[in-house]
N, C-alpha and C positions, 0 to 999 in steps of 0.2 A: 870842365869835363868834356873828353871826345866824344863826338857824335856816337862813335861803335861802342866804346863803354856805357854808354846810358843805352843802347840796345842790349850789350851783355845784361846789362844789370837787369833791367827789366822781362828779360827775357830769362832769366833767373828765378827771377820773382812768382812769374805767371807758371810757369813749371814747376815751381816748389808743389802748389793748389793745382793741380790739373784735375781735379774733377770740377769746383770752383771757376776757375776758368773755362773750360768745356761749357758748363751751365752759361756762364753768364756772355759767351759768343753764341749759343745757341740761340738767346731771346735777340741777337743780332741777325742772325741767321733768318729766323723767320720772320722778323717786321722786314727786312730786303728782300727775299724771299718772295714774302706777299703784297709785295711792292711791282716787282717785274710780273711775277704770275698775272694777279689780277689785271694791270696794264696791257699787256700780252693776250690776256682773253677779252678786254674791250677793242684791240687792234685787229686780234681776230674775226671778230662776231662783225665792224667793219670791212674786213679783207672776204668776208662772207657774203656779206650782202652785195659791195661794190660787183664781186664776181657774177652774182646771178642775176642783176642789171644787165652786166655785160653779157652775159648769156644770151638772152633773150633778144638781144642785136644790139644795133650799136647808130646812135643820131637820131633815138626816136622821139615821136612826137604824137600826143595824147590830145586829140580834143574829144570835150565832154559837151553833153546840152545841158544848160543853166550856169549863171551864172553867181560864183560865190561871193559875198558882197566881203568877207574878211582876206584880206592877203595872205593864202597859204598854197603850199605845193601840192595841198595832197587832194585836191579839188572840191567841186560844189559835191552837195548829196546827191545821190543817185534819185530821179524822177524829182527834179528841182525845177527844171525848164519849162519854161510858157510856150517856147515853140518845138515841136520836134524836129529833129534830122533824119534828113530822109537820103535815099540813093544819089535823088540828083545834088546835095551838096558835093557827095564826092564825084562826081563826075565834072561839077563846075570846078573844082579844087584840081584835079587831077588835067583838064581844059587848059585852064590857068597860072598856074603854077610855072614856075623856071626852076626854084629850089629844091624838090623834092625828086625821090627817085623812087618811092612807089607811096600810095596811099588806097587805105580801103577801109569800109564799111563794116562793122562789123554789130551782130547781134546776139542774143548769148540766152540760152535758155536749157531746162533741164527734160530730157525726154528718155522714156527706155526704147531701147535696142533690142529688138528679138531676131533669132534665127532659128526654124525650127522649133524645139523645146527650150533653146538655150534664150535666156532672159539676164536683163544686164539694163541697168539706170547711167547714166552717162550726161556730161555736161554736152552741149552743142553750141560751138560757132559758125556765125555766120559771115564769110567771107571773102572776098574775091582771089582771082588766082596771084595778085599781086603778096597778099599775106604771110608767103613765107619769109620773103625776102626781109619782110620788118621787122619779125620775130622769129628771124632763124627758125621755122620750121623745116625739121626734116624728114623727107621721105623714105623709107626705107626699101618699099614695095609696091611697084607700080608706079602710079602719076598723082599729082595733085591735079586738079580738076583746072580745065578750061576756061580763058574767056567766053566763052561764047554759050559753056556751059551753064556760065555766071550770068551771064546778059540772058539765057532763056528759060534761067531756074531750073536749070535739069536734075533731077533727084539723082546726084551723085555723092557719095560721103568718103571721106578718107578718116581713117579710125587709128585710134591707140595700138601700141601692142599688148597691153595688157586685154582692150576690149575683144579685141581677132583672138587671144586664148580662151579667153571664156567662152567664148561664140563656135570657135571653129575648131579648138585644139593646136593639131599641128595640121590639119589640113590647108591647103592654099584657098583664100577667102577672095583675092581676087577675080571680079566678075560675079560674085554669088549676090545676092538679094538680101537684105534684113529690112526693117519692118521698124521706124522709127518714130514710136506712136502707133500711128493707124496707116502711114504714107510709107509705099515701098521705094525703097531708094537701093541703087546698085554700087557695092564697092571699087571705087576707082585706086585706090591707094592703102598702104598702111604708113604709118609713120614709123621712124626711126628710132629705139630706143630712147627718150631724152629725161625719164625720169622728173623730180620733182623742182620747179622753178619759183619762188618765193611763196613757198603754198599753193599749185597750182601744178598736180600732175599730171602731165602730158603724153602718159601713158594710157590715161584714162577720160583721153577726149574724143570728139568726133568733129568733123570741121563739111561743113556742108556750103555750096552757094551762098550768097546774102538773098537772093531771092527768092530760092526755094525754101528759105530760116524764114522770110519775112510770111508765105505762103503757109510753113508749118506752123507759127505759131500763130496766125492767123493775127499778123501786127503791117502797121505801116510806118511806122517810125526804129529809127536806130539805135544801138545802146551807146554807138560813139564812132568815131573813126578813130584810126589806127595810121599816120603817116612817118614816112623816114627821108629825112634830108638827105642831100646828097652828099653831104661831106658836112663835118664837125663846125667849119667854121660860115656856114653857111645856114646855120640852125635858126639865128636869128632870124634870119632873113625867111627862112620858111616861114616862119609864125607870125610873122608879119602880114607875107600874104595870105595865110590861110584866115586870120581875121581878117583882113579889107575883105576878102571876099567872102567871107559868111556874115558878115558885116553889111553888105552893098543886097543880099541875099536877103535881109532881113530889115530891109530900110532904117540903118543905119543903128540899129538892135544889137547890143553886143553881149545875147542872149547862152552864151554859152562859155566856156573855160576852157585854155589853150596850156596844155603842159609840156615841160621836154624833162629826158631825162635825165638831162643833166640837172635840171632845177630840183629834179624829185631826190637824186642821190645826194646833190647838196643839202635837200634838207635832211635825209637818213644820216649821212655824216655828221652832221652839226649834233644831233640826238647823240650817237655813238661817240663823237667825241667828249659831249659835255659825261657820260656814260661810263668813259673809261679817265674822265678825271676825277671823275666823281670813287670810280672803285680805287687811283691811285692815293686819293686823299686820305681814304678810311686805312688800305694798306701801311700808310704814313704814321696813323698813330701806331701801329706796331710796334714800328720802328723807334716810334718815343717812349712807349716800352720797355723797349729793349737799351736805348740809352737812359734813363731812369735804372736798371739793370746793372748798366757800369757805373753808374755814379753810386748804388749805392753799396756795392764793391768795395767799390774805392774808398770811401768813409770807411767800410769796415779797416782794409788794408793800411788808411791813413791810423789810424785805432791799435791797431796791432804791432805797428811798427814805430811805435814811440820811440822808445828808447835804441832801436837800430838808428832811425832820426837822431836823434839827441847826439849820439854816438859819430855818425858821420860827420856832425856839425862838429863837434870837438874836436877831428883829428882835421878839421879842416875843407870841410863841402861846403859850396855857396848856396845860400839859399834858391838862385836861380838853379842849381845842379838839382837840390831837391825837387825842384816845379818840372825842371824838363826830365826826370825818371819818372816821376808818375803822370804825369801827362802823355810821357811814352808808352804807358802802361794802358792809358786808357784805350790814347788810338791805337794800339797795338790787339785790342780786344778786340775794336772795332773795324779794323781794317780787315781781320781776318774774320770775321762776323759777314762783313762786307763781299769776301770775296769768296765765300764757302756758300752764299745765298746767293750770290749772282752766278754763280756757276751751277749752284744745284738748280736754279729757277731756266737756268739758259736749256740743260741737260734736259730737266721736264718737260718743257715747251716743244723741244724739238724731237721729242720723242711721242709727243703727242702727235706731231704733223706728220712724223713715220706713218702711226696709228690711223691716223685720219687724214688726209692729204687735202682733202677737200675745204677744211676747217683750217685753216694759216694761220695759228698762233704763236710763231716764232717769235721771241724776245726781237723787239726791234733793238737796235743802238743807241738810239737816240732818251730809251730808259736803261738801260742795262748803265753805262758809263755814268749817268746824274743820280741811281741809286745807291752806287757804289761809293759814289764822290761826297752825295748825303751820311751814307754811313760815318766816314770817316768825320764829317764835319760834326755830327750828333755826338762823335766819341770826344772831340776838342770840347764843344758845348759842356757834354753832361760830366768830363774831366776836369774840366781847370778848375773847378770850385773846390773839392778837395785835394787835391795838388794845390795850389795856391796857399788852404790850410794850412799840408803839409809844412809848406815854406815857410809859416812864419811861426811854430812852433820855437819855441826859445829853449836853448842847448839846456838851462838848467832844469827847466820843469821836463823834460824830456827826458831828463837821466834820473829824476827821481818819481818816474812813470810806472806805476806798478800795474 
């Protein structure tokens, strides 16, 4: 039998049942379906995170005080360290260094903000004027504060735009006075728009001196430095020397925890990926499902068509002709199961990323074409067994099949 006869035929057959059919490409439909979807939203929730790393700048480099005795990315507990970090690490770092292209101090504490009547709670960093450049801060309005600002603790603060509304309205707030705590500090800047960064919005910060942070909150130790390499492939080499030299600082005390961010996004990935195989697997049984679905179709259709069987065998079909029409029957369920879910899955994903742009869960390729190609193989799978049936049904008991 022709190849295009045993598609007529079978395509005969599935059209006779088209409600039947319809049903049993639809349990095809959504185990693929929710195969790319779910896959697609683990790609995503990675293409989200990778992005707001890279927000945040790009080569950086995390040191913490203490050291954690397990091998992880995500560092020691916070107030772990027997010695503190103080200013002059980073000035010995910043001295010494060849590989870095800014580094700073930084400390981090929660104070309110008043102007006037207006009252407002607010995070505070403390940081030098090198800090933007590490973490992409941007200015919107005015200046970021001074070296020298830095080096003599000048109560100068640059704020949120969220904080400057609450504070001032629409008035211009550069140069006015607010009140952080009980220490009057003058506005030197606003920041730029930049919204929320892995939980962390920057809308609703204030960014002060490290000396004048150390003097407000009445501390002499750091919560960490903050440095950035000078180029990607020179990262190593930063953190190399930024231990020898906190290292040599602390006779020979390797008292503290060195991170880059590439080590921290490798580990967020590794989570995300095991995350999004883990949602394709569950996806997966759908899909078995839904071939369970054709297979048990096909029994029935095997069942039904006894005596058509019996009938084509007598005028002359090989038992191989009966195996490959209903096995064409099967992947013919499933091929179009296959590509009614990869295309509805592709369709929603991308219209998700219309909706949200921010969130990149477009169907990559690399699942869309192995979903499609599973389908088809789950319809050979959950097919030959009744097809093969089929075949060896014997002409006589087939024509006295009632």
């Amino acid at each position: 039998m022709q190849f295009k006869e045993i598609l007529r035929l079978s395509a005969e057959s599935l059209l006779s049942q088209k409600l039947r059919t319809a049903l049993t490409i639809l349990g095809m439909v959504i185990g693929v379906g929710a195969i790319v979807l779910l896959v697609s939203l683990g790609q995503g929730a990675k293409n989200y995170v990778t992005s707001e790393f890279e927000g945040l700048g790009t080569n950086l480099i995390i040191v913490q005080p203490g050291k954690s005795d397990k091998k992880t990315h995500m560092g020691p507990p916070v107030g772990a360290a027997q010695r503190k970090m103080t200013t002059a690490d980073v000035m010995a770092i910043e001295k010494r260094s060849l590989n870095l292209e800014a580094v700073s101090g930084l400390v981090l504490g929660t104070v309110s903000v008043r102007f006037e009547d207006a009252l407002s709670n607010i995070t505070v960093f403390g940081t030098n004027e090198q800090f933007p450049s590490i973490l992409t801060v941007r200015v919107g309005q005015g200046d970021y504060f001074t070296r020298e600002e830095d080096e003599y603790g000048r109560r100068v603060v640059v704020l949120g735009q969220n904080v400057v509304k609450e504070l001032f309205g629409e008035a211009d707030p550069i140069g006015q006075t607010v009140k952080l705590n009980e220490s009057e500090f003058k506005i030197v800047g606003v920041l730029a728009p930049m919204g929320n960064k892995l939980g962390l919005d920057f809308d609703e910060l204030g960014f002060i001196p490290t000396e004048a942070a150390l003097q407000l909150f009445n501390d002499d130790k750091l919560f960490g430095i903050r440095a950035k390499a000078s180029s990607r492939v020179s990262i190593d080499d930063a953190v190399a020397e930024i231990t020898e030299i906190l290292k040599e600082r602390r006779d020979g005390e390797e008292d503290f925890t060195v991170m880059t961010q590439i080590s921290m996004m490798a580990s967020m990935n590794t989570i995300l990926n095991m995350l999004t195989y883990v949602l394709g697997a569950i996806a997966a049984i759908s899909m078995i499902v839904g071939g369970i679905g054709i297979m048990n179709i096909m029994w029935v259709t095997v069942v039904e068509r006894t005596q058509e069987i019996g009938i084509r065998r007598a005028v002359g079909a090989r038992r191989i002709d009966i195996l490959k029409q209903l096995l064409a029957e099967a992947v013919a369920l499933s091929v179009l199961g296959g590509l009614v879910g990869v295309g509805g899955a592709v369709v929603i994903t991308y219209g998700l990323y219309i909706s949200f742009p921010s969130f990149d869960m477009r169907a990559p390729i690399w699942i869309v074409i192995p979903a499609f190609l599973l389908a088809c193989v789950v319809g050979v799978i959950f097919g030959v067994g009744p097809a093969w049936r089929a075949s060896r049904i014997e002409i006589l008991d087939a024509l006295r099949y009632e």
